[in-house]
C-alpha positions in Angstrom: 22.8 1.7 -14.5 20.6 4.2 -12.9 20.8 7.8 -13.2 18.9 8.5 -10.2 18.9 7.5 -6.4 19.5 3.3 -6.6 18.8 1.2 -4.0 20.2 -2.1 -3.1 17.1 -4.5 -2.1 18.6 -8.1 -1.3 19.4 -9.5 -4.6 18.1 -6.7 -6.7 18.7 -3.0 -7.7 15.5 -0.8 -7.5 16.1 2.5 -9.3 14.0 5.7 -8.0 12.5 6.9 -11.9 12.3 10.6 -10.8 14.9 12.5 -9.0 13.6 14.9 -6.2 15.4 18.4 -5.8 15.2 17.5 -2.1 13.5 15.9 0.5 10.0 18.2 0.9 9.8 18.0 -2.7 6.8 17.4 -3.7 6.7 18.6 -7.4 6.0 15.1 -8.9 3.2 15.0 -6.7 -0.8 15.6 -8.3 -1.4 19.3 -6.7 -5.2 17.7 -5.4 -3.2 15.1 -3.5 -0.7 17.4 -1.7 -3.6 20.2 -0.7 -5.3 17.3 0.7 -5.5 17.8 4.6 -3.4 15.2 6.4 -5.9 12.4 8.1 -3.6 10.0 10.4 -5.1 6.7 10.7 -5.7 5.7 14.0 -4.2 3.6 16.3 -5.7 0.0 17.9 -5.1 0.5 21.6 -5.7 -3.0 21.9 -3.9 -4.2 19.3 -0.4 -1.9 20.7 -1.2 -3.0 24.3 -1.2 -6.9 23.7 2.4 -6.4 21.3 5.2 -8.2 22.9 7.7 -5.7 24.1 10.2 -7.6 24.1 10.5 -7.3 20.5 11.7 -3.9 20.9 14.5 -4.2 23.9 17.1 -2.4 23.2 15.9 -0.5 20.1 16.2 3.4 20.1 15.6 5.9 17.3 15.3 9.7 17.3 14.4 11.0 14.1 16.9 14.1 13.1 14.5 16.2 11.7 12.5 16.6 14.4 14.6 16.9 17.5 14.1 20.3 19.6 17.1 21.8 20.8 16.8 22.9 24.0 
């Protein structure tokens, strides 16, 4: 078995080959990849505006990290 993080994926076991010391680390990272400046890829308005919706009804997620508490 794994001695790192393990992951259950359907019918298979997929086993993380470095453990991170926590979630911004970034130490197994190349240091020219994480100085890099963070490029978002835009988005296709037209592509998001002809998605059907209904897809999505109900759905609701609120990432933890990043709520402001007001």
């Amino acid at each position: 078995m794994c001695e790192y993080r393990v992951q259950h994926c359907g019918d298979c076991i997929l086993c993380a080959p470095i453990a991170a010391k926590n979630r911004r680390d970034t130490s197994n990272f190349d240091k020219e990849f994480t100085k890099m400046a963070v490029e978002l890829t835009p988005t296709d308005k037209l592509f998001i505006m002809n998605l059907d919706q209904n897809e999505f009804q109900g759905f609701s997620y609120t990432n933890p990290e990043f709520v402001i508490q007001v």
